[in-house]
C-alpha positions in Angstrom: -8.6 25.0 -17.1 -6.4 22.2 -16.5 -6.1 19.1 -18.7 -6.8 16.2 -16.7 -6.6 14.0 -19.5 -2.8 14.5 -19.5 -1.8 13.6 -15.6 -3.1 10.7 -15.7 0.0 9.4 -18.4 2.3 11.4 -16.0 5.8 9.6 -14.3 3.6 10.1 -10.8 0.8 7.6 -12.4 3.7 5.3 -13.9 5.3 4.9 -10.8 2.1 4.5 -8.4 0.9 1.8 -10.6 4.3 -0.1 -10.6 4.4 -4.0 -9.8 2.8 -4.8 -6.8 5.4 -5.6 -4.0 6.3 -9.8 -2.9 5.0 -9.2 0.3 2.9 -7.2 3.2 6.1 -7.0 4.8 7.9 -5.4 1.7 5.3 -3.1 1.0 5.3 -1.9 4.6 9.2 -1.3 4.5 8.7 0.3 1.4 5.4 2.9 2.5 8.0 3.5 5.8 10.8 4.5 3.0 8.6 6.9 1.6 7.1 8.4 4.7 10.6 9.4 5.5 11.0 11.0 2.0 8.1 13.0 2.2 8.3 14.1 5.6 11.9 15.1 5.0 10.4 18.6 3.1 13.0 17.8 0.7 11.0 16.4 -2.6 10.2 18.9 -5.0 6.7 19.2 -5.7 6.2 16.5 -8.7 8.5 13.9 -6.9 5.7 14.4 -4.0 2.9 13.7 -6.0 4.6 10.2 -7.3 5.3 9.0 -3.6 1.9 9.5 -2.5 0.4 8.1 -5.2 2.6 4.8 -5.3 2.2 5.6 -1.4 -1.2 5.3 -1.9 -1.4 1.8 -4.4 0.9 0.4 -1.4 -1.8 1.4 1.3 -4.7 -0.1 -0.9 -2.5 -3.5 -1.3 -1.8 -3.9 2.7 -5.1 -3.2 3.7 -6.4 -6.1 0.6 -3.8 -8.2 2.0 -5.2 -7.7 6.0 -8.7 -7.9 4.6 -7.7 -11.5 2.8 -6.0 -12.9 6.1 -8.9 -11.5 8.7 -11.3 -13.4 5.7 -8.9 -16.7 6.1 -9.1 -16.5 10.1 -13.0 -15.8 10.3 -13.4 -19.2 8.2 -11.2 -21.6 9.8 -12.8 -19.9 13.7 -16.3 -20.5 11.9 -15.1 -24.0 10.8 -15.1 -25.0 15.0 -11.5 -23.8 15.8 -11.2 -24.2 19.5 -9.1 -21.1 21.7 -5.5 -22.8 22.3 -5.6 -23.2 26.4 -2.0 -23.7 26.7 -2.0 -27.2 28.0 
């Protein structure tokens, strides 16, 4: 049986649960960094696990960040923001 209790100190958890990027934008650029290292074949096999799991915390933290912003945008259109019309 496999010791569970052990992976979780592992480099792979270390590195998913580094310091959350600045930005949305800089944790994009960063998930598009690592989707070229793991699609490259390249990685050996503990390396892979530690880019999708900090591929993973990066996911979670752009979809909190879109989830924050559509939050923002529902409250100011419920607060009797008009459509723009262009004039």
């Amino acid at each position: 049986m496999i010791d569970m209790s052990k992976a979780t100190n592992s480099p792979a958890k270390a590195q998913a649960d580094q310091a959350l990027p600045e930005s949305y934008e800089a944790a994009v650029q960063e998930l598009e960094q690592l989707l070229a290292k793991l699609e490259s074949g390249q990685l050996p096999l503990d390396q892979l696990l530690t880019h999708y799991q900090r591929g993973a915390s990066l996911l979670a933290y752009c979809r909190e960040r879109l989830a924050a912003i559509e939050n923002q945008i529902n409250v100011l259109d419920e607060g009797g923001l008009k459509p723009w019309d262009g004039v």
